[in-house]
VEXDREN-2710 file (C-alpha; in Angstrom, 1 decimal):
% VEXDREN-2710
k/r/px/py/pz
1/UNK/81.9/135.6/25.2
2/UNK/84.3/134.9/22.8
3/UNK/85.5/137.4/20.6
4/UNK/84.2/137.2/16.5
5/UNK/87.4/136.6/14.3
6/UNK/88.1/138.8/11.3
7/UNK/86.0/137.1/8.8
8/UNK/86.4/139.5/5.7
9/UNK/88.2/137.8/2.7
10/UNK/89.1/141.2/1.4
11/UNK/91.8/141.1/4.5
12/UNK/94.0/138.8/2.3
13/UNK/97.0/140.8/0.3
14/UNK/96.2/141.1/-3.5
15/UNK/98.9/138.8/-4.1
16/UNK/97.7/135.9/-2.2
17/UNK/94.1/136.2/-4.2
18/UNK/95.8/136.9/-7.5
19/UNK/97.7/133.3/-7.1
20/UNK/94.2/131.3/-6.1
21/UNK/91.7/129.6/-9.0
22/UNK/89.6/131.8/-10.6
23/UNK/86.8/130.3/-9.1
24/UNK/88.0/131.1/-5.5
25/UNK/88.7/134.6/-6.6
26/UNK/85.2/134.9/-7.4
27/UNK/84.0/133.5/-4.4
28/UNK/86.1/136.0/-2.8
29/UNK/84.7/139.2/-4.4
30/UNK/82.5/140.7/-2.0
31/UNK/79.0/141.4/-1.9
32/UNK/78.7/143.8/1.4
33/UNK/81.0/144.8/3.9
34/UNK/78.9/142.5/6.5
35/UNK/79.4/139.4/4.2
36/UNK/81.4/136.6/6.3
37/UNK/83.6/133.9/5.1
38/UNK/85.2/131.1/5.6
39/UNK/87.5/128.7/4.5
40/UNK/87.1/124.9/4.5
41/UNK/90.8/123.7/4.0
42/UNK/91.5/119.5/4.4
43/UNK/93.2/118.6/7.9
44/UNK/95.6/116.6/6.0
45/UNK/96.7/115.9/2.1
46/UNK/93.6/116.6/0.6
47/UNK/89.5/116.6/1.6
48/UNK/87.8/113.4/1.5
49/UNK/86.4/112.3/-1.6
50/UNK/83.4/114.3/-3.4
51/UNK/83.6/116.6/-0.7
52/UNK/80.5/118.6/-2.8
53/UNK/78.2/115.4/-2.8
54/UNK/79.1/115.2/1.0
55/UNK/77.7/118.9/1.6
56/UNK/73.9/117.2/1.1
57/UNK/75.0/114.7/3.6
58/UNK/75.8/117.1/6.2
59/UNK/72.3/118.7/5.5
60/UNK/73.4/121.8/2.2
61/UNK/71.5/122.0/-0.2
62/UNK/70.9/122.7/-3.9
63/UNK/69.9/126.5/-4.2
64/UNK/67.8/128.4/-6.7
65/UNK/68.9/129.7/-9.6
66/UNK/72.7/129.3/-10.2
67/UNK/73.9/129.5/-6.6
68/UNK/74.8/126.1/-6.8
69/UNK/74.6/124.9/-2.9
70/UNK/74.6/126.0/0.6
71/UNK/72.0/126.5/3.2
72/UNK/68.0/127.8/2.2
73/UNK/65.6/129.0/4.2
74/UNK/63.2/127.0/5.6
75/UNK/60.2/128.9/4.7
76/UNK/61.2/130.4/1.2
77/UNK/63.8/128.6/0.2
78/UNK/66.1/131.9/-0.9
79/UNK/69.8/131.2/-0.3
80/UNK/70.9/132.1/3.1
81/UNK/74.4/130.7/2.9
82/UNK/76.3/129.3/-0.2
83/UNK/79.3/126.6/-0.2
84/UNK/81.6/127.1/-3.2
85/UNK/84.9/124.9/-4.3
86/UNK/88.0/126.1/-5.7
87/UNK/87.7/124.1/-8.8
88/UNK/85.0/123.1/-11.6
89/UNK/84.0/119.9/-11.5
90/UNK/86.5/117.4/-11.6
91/UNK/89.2/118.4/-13.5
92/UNK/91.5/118.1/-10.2
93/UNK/90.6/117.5/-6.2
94/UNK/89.4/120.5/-4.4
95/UNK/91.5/122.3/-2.0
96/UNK/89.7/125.0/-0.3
97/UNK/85.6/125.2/-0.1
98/UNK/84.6/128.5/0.8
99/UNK/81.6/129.3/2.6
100/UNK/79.5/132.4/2.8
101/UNK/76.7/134.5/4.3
102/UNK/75.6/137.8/4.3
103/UNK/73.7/138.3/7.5
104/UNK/72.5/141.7/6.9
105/UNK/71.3/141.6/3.7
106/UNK/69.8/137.5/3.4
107/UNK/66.5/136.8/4.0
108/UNK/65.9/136.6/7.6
109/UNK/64.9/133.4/9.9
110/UNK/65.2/132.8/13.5
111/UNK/68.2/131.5/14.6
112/UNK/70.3/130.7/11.3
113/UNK/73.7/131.1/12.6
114/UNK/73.1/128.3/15.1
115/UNK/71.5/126.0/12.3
116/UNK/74.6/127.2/9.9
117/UNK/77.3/126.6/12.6
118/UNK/75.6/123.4/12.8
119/UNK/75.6/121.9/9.1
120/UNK/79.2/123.4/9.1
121/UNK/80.5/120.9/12.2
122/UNK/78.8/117.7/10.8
123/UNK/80.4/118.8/7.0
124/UNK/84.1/119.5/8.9
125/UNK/83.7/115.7/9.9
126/UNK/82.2/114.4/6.8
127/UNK/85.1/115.8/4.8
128/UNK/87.8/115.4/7.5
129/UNK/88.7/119.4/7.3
130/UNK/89.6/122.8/9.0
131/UNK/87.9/126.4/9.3
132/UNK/90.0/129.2/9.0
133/UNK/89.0/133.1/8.4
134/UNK/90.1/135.4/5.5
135/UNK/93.6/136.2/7.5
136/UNK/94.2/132.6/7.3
137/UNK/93.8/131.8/11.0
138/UNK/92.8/128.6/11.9
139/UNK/88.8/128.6/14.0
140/UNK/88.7/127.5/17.3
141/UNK/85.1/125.8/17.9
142/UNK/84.4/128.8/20.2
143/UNK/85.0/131.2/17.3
144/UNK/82.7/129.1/15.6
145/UNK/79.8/129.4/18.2
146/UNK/80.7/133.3/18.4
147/UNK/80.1/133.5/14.6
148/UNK/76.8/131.5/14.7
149/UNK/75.4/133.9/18.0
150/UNK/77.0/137.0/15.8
151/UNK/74.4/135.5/12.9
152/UNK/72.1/134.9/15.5
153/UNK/72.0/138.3/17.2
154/UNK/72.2/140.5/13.6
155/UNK/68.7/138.3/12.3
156/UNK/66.7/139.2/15.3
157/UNK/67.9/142.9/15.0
158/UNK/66.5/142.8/11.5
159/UNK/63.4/141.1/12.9
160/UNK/62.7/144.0/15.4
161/UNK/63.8/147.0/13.3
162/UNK/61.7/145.7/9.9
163/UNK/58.4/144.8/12.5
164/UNK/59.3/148.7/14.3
165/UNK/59.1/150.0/10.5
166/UNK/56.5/148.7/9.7
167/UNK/54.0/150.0/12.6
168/UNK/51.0/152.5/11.2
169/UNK/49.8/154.8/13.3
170/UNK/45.4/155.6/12.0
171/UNK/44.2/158.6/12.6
172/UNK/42.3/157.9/15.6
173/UNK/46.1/157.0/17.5
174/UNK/45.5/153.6/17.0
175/UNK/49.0/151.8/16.2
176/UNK/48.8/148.4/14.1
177/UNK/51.5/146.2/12.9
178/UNK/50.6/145.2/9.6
179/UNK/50.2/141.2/9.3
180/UNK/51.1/138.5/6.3
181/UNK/48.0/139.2/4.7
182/UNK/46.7/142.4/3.3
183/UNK/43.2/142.0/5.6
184/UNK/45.1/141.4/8.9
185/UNK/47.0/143.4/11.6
186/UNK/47.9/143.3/15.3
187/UNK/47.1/146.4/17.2
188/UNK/50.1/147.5/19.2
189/UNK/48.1/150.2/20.8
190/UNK/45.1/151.1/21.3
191/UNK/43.3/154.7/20.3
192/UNK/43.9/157.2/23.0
193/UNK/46.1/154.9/25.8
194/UNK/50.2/154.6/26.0
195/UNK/49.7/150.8/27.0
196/UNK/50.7/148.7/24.6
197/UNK/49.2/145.6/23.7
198/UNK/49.2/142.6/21.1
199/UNK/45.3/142.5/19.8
200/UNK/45.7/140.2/17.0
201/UNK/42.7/141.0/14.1
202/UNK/42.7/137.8/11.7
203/UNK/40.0/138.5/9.3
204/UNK/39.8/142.4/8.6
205/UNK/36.9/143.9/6.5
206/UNK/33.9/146.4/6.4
207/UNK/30.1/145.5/6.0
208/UNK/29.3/146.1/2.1
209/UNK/26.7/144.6/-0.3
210/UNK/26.1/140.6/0.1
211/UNK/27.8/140.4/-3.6
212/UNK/30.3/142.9/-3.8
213/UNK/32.2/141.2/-0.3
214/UNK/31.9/138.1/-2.2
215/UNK/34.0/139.4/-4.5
216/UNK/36.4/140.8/-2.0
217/UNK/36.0/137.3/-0.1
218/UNK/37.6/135.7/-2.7
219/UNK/40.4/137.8/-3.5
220/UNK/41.6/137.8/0.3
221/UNK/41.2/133.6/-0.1
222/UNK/43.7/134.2/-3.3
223/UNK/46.0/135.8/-0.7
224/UNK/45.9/132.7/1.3
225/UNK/46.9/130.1/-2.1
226/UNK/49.5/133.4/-3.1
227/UNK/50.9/132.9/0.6
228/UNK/51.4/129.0/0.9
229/UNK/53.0/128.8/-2.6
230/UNK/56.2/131.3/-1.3
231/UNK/56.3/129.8/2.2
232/UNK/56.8/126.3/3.4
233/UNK/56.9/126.5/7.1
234/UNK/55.5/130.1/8.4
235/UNK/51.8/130.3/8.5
236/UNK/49.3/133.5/9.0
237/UNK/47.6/131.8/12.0
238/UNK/45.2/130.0/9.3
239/UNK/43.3/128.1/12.3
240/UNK/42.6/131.4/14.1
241/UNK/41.7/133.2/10.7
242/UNK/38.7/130.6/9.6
243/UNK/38.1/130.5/13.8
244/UNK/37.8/134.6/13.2
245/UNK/35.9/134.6/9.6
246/UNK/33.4/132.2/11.3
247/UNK/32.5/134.9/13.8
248/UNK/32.4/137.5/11.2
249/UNK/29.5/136.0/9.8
250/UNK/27.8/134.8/12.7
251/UNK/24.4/136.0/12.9
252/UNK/24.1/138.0/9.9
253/UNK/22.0/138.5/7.2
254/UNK/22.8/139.4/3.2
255/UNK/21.4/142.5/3.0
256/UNK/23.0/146.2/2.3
257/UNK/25.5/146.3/5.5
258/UNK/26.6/143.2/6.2
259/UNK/30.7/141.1/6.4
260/UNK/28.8/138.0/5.2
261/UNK/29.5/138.7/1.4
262/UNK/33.7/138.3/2.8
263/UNK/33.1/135.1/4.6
264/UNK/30.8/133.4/2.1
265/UNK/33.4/133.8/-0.6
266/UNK/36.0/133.5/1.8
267/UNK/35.2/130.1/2.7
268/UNK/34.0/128.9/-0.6
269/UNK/37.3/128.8/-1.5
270/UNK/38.9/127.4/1.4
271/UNK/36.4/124.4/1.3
272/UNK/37.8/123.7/-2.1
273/UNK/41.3/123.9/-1.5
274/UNK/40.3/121.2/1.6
275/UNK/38.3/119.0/-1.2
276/UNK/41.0/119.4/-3.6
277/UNK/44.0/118.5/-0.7
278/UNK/42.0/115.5/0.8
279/UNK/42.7/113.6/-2.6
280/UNK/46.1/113.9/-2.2
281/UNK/47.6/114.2/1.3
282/UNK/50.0/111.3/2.7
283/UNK/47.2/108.8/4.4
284/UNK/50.1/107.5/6.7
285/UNK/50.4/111.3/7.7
286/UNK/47.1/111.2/8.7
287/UNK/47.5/108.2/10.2
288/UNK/50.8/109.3/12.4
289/UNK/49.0/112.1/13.5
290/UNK/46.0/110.3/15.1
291/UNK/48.1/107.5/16.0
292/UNK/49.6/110.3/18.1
293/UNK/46.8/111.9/19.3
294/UNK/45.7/108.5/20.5
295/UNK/48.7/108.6/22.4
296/UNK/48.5/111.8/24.5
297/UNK/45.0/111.0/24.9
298/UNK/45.5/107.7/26.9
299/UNK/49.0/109.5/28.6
300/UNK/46.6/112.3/30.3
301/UNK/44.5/109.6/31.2
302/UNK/46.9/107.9/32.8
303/UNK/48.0/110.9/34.5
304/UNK/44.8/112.3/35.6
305/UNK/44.2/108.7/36.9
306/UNK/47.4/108.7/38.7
307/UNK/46.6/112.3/40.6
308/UNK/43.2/111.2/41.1
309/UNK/44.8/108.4/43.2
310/UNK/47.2/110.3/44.7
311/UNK/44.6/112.4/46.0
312/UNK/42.2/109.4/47.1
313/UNK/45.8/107.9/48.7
314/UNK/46.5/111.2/50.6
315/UNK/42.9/111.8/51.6
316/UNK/43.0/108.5/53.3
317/UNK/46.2/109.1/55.1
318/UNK/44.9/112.5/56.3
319/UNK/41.7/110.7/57.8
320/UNK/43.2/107.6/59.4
321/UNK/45.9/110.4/61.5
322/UNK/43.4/112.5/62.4
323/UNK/41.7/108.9/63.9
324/UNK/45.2/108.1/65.1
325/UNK/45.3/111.9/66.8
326/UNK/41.5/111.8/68.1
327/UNK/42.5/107.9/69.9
328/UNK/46.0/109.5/70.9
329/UNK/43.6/112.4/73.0
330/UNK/41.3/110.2/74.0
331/UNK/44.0/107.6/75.8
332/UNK/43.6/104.9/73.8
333/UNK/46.0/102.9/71.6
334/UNK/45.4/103.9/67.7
END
């Protein structure tokens, strides 16, 4: 594989910072000693024209907060990556866009490098330009890939070793992961065995008065509100959590002992939130989405069609040569 360049702007001499605009300096000044950059220079006289507005071409864009642009996260939205010019506005053209990510330290997201590396090619064509590291070399577009599968390789280290952190063992030896919400966890292994396992528990919470889990009910459904306003594309397994309060409730009555207090006040909010979001969703979302359904529906008829006469095809072909073999034994012509 090839071999990550040095990336570190702090391996340029003081005198070649000192002699760059004030805004490049400060792009330069860095945050961690894991922070990578790199340097967008133009392949000829000069980048193409608003080289910036071209960014949200190639798929950048504008941050939160004064971080100006670069790449977000697709769940949060926190700046992964940011994409900064040597120059305010447009007092003269821009000569070197700097680009920069912290891979330790942002937030984490599965594959980031690879999506980075990816905005970073189609921007090197929008604005006809060059990568080169903090030495000054130019990037082959193997270096490139390295640096994305360097990204790549550092998130899903911080994946394992934040999910390994976070394990709780109980007192009975049980080991649980703790989940998104405060009421769910996966069990990594059970009480008193060395096996471990993945037993996913969506809806978490102990028999108590009718009214007091009502209470409780809807605080975890405040969770669930709290959860979808921070993240855009992760969920908690919602379908398998109603799926899992429906069983908690199944079958009970509201007396002293009992999970039904949780799931009444549970879903009481949940039906709201659907009341509330069927006055606004997209209708030609809806429409998409059953237009599509439509479709794999009559494309696995068509296909249990086609094995069904396969089958009829190859059951016929099986009869008529064992005819043909019975006639064959029997001296006559088949």
């Amino acid at each position: 594989m090839t071999e990550v360049p040095a990336l570190q702007q702090t391996n340029r001499k003081p005198e070649a910072i000192s002699s760059l605009p004030s805004e490049t300096r400060k792009a330069m000044e860095p945050t961690s000693l894991s922070t990578i950059t790199l340097y967008l220079r133009p392949v000829g006289d000069s980048l193409r024209s608003n080289p910036m507005t071209r960014a949200y071409e190639a798929g950048f864009e504008t941050l939160r907060g004064s971080l100006g642009t670069g790449m977000a996260s697709r769940d949060t939205r926190e700046a992964i990556a940011t994409l900064r010019a040597d120059t305010n506005g447009l007092a003269r053209p821009i000569k070197e866009i700097s680009l920069q990510i912290d891979p330790e330290n942002c937030p984490i997201e599965w594959r980031a490098g690879s999506r980075l590396i990816g905005l970073l090619e189609r921007y090197l064509i929008l604005v006809d330009a060059a990568v080169y590291d903090g030495l000054g070399a130019l990037l082959s577009p193997d270096e490139l890939e390295a640096i994305g599968e360097h990204i790549d390789r550092t998130m899903f280290r911080r994946f394992e070793e934040v999910r390994e952190a976070s394990l709780i063992t109980m007192p009975s030896g049980e080991i649980r992961e703790p989940g998104d919400l405060s009421f769910q966890y996966a069990v990594r292994r059970e009480a008193g065995s060395r096996v471990k396992v993945w037993r996913p528990v969506r809806f978490d919470c102990q028999p108590t008065h009718f009214y007091k889990g009502y209470v409780q009910g809807i605080e975890m459904a405040e969770e669930v509100i709290a959860y979808f306003k921070k993240h855009k594309v992760s969920d908690f397994g919602l379908e398998s959590t109603l799926d899992a309060a429906f069983q908690a409730g199944r079958g009970q009555d509201e007396d002293e002992g009992t999970k039904l207090g949780q799931v009444r006040g549970f879903m009481m909010v949940m039906c709201a939130l659907i009341r509330v979001g069927a006055g606004h969703i997209n209708p030609k979302w809806i429409e998409e989405k059953h237009r599509r359904a439509i479709e794999t529906l009559e494309g696995n008829e068509r296909h249990k069609a086609q094995k069904k006469a396969e089958f009829v095809d190859r059951m016929r072909q099986g009869r008529k040569a064992a005819a043909d073999r019975r006639a064959k034994d029997n001296g006559q012509e088949p």
